[in-house]
ZASEVEX-174850 format. One line per field, with one value per residue: residue in three letters; z, y, x of N, C-alpha, C in turn. Coordinates in steps of 0.05 Angstrom, whole numbers, plus 32768, in hexadecimal, padded with zeros to 4 digits. Last residue first. Example, Ala and Ser with C-alpha at 12.3 -4.5 7.8 and 13.67 -1.06 7.14 Angstrom:
<rs>
residuo <- c(SER,ALA) $
n.up <- c(808E,809C) $
n.north <- c(7FD3,7F8E) $
n.east <- c(8101,8108) $
ca.up <- c(808F,809C) $
ca.north <- c(7FEB,7FA6) $
ca.east <- c(8111,80F6) $
c.up <- c(809D,809C) $
c.north <- c(8001,7FBE) $
c.east <- c(8102,8108) $
</rs>
This chain:
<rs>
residuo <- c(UNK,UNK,UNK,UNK,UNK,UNK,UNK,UNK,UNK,UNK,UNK,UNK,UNK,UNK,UNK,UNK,UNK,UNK,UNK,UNK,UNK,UNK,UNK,UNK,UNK,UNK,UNK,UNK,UNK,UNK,UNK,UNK,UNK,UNK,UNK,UNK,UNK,UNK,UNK,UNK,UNK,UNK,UNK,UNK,UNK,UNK,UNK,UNK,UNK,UNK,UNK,UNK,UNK,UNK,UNK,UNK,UNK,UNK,UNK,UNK,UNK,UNK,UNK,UNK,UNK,UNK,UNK,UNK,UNK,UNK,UNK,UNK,UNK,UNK,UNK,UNK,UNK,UNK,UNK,UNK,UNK,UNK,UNK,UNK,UNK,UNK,UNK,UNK) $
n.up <- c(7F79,7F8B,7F60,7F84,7F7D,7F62,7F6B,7F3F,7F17,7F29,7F32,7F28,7F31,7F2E,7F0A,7F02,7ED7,7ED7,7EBB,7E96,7EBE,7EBF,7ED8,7F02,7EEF,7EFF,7F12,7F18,7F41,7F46,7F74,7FA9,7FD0,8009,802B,8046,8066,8093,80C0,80CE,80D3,8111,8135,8173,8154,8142,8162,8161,8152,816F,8175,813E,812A,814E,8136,80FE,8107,811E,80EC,80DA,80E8,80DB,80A8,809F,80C0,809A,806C,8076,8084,804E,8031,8045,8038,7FFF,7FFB,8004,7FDC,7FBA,7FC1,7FC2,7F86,7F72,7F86,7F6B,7F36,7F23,7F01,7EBC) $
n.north <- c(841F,83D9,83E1,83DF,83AE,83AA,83CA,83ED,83D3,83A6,8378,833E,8300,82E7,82AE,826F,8245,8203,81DD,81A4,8175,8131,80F6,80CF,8098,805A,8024,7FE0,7FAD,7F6E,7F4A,7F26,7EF2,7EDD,7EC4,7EF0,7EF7,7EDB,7EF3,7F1A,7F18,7F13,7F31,7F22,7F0C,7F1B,7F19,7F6A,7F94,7F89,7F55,7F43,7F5E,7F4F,7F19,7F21,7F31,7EFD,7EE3,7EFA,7EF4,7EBE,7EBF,7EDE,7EBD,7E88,7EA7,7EB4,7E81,7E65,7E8E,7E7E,7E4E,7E54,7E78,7E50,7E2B,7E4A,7E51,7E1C,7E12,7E38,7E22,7DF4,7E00,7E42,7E74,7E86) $
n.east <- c(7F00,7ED9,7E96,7E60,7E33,7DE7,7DBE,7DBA,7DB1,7D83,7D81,7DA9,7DC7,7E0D,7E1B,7E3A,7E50,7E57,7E8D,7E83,7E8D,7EB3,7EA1,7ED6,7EEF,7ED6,7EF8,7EE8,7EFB,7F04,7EF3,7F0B,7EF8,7F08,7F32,7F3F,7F19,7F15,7F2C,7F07,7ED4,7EE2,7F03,7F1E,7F48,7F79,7FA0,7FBD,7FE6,800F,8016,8015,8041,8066,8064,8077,80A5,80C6,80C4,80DD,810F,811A,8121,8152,8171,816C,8183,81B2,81C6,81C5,81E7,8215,821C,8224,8250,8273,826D,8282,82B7,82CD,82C0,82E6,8314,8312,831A,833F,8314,8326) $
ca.up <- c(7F6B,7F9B,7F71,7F72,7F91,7F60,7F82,7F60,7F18,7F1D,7F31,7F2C,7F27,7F41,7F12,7F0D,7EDE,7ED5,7ED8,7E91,7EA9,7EBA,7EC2,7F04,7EFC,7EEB,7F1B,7F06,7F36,7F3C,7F56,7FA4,7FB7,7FFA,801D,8037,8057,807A,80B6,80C9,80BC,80F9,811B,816C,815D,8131,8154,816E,8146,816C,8194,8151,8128,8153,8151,810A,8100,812B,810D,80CC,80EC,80FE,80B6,808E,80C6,80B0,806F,806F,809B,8061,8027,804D,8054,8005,7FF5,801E,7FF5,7FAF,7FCB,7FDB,7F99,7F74,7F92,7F86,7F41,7F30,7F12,7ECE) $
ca.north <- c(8421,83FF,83D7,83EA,83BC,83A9,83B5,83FE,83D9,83C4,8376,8354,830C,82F5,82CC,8281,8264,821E,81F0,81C3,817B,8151,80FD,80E7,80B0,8071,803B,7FF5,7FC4,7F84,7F51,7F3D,7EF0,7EEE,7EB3,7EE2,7F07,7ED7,7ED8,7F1E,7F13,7EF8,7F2F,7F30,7EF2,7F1E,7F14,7F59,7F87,7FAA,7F63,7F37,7F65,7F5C,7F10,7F12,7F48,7F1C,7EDC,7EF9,7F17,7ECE,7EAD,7EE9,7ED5,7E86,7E97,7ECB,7E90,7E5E,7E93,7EA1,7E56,7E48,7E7D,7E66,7E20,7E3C,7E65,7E2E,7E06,7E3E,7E40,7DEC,7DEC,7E21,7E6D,7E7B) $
ca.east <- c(7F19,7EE7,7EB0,7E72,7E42,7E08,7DC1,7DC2,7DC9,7D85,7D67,7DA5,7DBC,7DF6,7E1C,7E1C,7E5B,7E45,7E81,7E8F,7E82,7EBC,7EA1,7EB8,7EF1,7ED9,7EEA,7EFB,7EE6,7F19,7EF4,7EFC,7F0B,7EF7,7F18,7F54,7F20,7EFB,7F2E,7F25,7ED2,7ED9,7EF7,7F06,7F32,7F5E,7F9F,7FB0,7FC1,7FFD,8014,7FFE,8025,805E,805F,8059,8092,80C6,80B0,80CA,8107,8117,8107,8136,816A,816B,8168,81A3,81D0,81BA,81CD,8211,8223,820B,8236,826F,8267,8263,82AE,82C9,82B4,82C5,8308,830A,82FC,8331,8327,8313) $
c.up <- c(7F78,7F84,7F77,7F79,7F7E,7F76,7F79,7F71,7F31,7F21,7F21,7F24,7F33,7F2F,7F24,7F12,7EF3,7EE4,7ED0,7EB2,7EA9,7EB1,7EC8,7EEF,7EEF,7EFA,7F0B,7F0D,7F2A,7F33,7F4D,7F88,7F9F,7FDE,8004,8022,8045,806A,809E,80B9,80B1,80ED,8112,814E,815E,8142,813F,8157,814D,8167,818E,816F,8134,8146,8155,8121,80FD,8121,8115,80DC,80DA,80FB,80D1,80AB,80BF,80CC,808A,8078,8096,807E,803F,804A,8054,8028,7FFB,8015,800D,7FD0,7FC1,7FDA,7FB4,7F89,7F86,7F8F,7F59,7F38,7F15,7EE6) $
c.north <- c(8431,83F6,83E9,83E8,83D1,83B4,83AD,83E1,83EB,83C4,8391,8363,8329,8302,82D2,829B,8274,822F,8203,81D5,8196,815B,8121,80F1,80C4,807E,804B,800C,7FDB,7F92,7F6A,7F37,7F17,7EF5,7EC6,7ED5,7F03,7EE7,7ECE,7F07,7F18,7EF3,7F1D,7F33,7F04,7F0C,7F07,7F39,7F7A,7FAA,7F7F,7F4B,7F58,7F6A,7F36,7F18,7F3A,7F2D,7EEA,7EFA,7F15,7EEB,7EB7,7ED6,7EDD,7EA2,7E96,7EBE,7EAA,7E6C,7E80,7E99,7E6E,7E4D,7E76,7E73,7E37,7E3D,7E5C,7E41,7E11,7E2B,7E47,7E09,7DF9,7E14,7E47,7E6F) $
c.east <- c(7F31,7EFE,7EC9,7E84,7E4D,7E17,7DDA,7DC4,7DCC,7DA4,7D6E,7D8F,7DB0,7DE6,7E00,7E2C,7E37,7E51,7E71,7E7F,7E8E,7E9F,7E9A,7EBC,7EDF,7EDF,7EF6,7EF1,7EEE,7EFC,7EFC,7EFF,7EEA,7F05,7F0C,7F44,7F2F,7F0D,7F28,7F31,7EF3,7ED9,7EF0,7EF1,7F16,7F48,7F8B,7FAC,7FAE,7FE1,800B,7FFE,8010,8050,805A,8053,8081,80A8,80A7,80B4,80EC,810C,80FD,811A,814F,815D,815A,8185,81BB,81B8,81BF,81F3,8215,8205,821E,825D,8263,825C,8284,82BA,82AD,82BC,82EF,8306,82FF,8319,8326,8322) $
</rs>
């Protein structure tokens, strides 16, 4: 196990890096607020943009469409001269 004090150093340039990541993470956060407000605008036209958060949906389960077996329709035929014949 190494010494106290080279963990210590290296505890301490961890905590440096992780406050330096933080700091970034917070700015490139801003960043992609500020330019979804300049693509999206920021909702004032909507009303119910606002409300939406509020709305507390319920989970709706959706069947999927019940299969039936496909009817086969054939042409019906009045004589065997209204058939085509088929080219051989």
């Amino acid at each position: 196990m190494p010494p106290a004090e080279i963990l210590y150093a290296e505890n301490l340039a961890l905590k440096s890096e992780n406050g330096v990541l933080r700091d970034e993470l917070a700015v490139l956060k801003w960043q992609i607020e500020k330019l979804r407000r300049q693509i999206f605008g920021p909702g004032r036209g909507e009303k119910l943009d606002r409300l939406q958060p509020l709305l507390k949906l319920q989970e709706v389960e959706i069947a999927p469409p019940q299969l039936t077996k496909r009817e086969i329709v054939r042409p019906k035929y009045k004589t065997k001269a209204d058939r085509a014949q088929p080219a051989r």
